[in-house]
N, CA, C and O of each residue as an XYZ file, in Angstrom:
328
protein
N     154.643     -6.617    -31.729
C     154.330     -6.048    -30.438
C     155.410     -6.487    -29.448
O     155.713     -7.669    -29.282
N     156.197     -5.047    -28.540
C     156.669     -5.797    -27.719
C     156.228     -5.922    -26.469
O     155.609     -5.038    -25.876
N     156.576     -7.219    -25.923
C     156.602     -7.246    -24.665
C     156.598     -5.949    -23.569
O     157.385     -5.030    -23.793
N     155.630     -5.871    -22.276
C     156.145     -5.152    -21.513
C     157.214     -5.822    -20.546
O     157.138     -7.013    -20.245
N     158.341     -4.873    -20.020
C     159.037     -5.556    -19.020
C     158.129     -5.914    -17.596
O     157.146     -5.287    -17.201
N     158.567     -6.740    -17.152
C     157.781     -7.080    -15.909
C     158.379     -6.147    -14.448
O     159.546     -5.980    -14.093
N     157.404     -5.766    -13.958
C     158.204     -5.502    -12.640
C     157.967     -5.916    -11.330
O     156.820     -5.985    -10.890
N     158.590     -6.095    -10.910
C     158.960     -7.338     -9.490
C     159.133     -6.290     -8.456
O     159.993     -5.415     -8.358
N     158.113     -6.581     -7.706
C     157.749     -5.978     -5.900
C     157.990     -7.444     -4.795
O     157.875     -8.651     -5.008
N     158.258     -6.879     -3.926
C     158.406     -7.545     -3.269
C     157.222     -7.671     -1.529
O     157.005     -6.620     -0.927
N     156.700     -8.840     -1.053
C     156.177     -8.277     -0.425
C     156.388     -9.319      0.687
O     156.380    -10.548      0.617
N     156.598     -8.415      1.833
C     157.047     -9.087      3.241
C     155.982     -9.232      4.169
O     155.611     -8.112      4.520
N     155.443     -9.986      4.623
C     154.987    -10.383      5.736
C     155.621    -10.630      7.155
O     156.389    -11.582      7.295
N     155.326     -9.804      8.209
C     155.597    -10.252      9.582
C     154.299    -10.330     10.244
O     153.410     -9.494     10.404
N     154.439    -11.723     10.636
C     153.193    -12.196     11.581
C     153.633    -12.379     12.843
O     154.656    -13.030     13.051
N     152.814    -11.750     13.978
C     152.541    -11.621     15.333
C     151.436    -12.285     15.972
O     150.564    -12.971     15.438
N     151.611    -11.946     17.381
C     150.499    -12.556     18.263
C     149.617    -11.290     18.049
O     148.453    -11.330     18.449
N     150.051    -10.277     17.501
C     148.922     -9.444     17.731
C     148.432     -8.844     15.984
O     148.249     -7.648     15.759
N     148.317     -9.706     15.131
C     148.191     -9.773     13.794
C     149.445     -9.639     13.090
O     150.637     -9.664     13.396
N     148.501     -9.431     11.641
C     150.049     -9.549     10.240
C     149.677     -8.193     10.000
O     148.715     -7.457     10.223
N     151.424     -8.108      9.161
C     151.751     -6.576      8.777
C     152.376     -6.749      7.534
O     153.550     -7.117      7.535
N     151.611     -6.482      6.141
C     152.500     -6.853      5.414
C     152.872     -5.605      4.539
O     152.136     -4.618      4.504
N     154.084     -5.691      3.809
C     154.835     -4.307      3.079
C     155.329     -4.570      2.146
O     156.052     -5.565      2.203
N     155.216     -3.840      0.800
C     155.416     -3.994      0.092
C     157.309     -3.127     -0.363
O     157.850     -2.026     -0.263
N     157.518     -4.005     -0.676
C     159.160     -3.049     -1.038
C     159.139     -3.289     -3.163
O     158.532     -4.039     -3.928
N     160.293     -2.031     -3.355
C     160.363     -1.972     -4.548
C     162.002     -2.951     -5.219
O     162.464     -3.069     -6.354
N     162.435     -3.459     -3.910
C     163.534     -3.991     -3.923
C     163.697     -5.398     -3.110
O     162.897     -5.536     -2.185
N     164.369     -6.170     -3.267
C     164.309     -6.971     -2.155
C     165.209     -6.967     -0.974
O     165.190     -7.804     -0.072
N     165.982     -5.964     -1.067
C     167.278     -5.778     -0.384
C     166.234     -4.819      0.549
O     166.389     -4.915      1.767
N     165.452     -4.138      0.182
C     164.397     -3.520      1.297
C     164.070     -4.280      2.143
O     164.341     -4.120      3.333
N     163.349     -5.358      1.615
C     162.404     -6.065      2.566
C     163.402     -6.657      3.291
O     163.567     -6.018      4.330
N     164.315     -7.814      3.185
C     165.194     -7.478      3.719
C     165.424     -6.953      5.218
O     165.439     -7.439      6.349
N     165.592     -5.715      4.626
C     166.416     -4.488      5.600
C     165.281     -4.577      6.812
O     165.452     -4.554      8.031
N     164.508     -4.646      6.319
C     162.785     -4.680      7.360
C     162.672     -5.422      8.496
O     162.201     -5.065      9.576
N     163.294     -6.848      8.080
C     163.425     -7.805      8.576
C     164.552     -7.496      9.882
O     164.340     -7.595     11.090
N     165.895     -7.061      9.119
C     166.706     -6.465     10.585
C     165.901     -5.878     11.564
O     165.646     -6.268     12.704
N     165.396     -4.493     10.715
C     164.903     -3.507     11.406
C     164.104     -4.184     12.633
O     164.449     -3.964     13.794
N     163.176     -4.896     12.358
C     162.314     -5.833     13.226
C     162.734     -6.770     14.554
O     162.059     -7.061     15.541
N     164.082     -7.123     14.203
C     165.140     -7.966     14.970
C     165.507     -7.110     15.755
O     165.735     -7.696     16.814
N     165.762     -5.718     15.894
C     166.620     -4.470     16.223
C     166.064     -4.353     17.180
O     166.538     -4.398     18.315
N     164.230     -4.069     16.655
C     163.456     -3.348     17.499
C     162.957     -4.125     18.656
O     162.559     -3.681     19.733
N     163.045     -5.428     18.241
C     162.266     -6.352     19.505
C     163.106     -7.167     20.234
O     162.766     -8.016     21.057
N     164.391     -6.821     19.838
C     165.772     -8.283     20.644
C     165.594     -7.825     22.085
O     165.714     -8.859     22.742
N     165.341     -6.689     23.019
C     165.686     -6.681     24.105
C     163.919     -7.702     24.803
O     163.973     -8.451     25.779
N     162.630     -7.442     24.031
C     161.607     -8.264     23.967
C     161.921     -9.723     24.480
O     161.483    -10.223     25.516
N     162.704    -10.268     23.626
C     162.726    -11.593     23.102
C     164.301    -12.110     24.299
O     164.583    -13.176     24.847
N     164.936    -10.847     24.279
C     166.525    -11.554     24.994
C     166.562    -10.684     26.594
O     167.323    -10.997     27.509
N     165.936     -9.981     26.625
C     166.178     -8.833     27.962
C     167.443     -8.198     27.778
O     167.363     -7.395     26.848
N     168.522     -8.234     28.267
C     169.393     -7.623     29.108
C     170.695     -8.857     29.188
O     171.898     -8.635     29.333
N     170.005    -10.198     29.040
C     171.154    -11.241     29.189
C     171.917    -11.478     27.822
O     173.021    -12.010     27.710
N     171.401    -11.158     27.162
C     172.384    -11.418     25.349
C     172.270    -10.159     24.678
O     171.265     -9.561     24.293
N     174.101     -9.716     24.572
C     173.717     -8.954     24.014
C     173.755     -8.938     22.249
O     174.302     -9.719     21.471
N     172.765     -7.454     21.946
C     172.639     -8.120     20.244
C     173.941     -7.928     19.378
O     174.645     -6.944     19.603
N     174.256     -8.745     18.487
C     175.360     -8.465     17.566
C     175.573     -7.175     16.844
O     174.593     -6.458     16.642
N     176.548     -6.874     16.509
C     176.870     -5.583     15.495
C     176.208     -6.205     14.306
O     175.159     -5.675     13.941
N     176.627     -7.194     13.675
C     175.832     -7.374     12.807
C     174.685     -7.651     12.071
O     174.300     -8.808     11.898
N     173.988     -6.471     11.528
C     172.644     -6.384     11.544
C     171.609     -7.946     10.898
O     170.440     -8.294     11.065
N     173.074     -8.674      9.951
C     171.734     -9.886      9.659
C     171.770    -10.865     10.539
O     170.882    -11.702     10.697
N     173.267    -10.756     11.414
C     173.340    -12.282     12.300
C     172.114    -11.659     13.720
O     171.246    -12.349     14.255
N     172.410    -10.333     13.992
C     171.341    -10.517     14.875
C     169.976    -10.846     14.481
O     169.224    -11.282     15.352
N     169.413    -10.648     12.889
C     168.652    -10.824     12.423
C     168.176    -12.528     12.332
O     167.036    -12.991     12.324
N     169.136    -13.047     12.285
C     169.046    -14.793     12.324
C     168.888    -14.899     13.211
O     167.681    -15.087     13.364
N     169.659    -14.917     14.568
C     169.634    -15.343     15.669
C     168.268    -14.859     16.336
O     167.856    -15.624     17.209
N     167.542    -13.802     16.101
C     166.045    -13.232     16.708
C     164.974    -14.257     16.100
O     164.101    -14.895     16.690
N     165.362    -14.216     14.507
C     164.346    -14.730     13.428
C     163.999    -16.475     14.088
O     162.885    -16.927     14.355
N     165.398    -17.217     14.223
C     165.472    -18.646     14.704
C     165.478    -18.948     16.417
O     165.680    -20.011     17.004
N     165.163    -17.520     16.991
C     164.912    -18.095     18.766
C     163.400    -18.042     18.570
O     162.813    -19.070     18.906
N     162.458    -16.784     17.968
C     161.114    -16.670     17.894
C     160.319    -17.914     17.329
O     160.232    -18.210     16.138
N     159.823    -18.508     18.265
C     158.536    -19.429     17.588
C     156.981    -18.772     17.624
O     156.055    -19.519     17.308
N     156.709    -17.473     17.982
C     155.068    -17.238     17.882
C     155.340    -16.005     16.878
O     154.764    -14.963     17.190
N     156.014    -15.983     15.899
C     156.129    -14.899     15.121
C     157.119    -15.607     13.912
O     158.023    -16.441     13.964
N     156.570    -14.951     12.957
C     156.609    -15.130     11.340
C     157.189    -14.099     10.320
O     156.922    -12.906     10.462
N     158.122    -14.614      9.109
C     158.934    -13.546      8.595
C     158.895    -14.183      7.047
O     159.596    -15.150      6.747
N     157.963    -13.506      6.067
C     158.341    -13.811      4.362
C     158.306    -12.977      3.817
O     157.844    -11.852      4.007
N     159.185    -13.795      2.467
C     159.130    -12.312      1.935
C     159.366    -13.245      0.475
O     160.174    -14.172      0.421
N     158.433    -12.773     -0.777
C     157.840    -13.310     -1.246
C     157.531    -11.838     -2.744
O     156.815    -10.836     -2.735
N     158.534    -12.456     -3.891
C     158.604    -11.824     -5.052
C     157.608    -12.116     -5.361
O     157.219    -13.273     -5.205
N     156.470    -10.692     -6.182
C     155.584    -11.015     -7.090
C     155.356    -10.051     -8.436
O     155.582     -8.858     -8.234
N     154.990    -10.373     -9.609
C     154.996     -9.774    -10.214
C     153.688     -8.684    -10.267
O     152.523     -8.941     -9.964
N     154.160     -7.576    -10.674
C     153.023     -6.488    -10.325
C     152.319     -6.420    -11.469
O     152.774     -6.211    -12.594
N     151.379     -6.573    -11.209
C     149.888     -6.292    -11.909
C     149.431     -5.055    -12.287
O     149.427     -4.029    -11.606
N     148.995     -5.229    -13.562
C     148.697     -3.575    -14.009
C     147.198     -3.678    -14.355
O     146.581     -2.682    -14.733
């Protein structure tokens, strides 16, 4: 008998003051991407008008991820269950 291959999802959590949102990606380079996306959408939130955000989508992604202390970012391989 062989083995089935395993397949690996990935699943991201972003936690807020106003609950968790979590998503499942088929990649991890997705979830990931999510994570920018998230940085993108909320830097003027978090920075106003005085910093502006980087071209680069992961450093602005660090720099949002490591100023935020009431908000949460994992992302967390699991194997999928059949």
């Amino acid at each position: 008998m062989t083995a089935e291959p395993k397949t690996i999802v990935y699943v991201a959590t972003y936690e807020h003051r106003h609950g968790t949102n979590p998503r499942v990606f088929t990649t991890e380079a997705a979830a990931w991407a999510w994570r920018q996306e998230l940085a993108a959408d909320y830097w003027r939130e978090v920075f106003g008008d005085d910093l502006e955000m980087p071209t680069d989508p992961e450093e602005a992604a660090t720099r949002y991820w490591d100023t935020v202390n009431d908000e949460y970012f994992n992302i967390e391989g699991c194997e999928l269950e059949a």
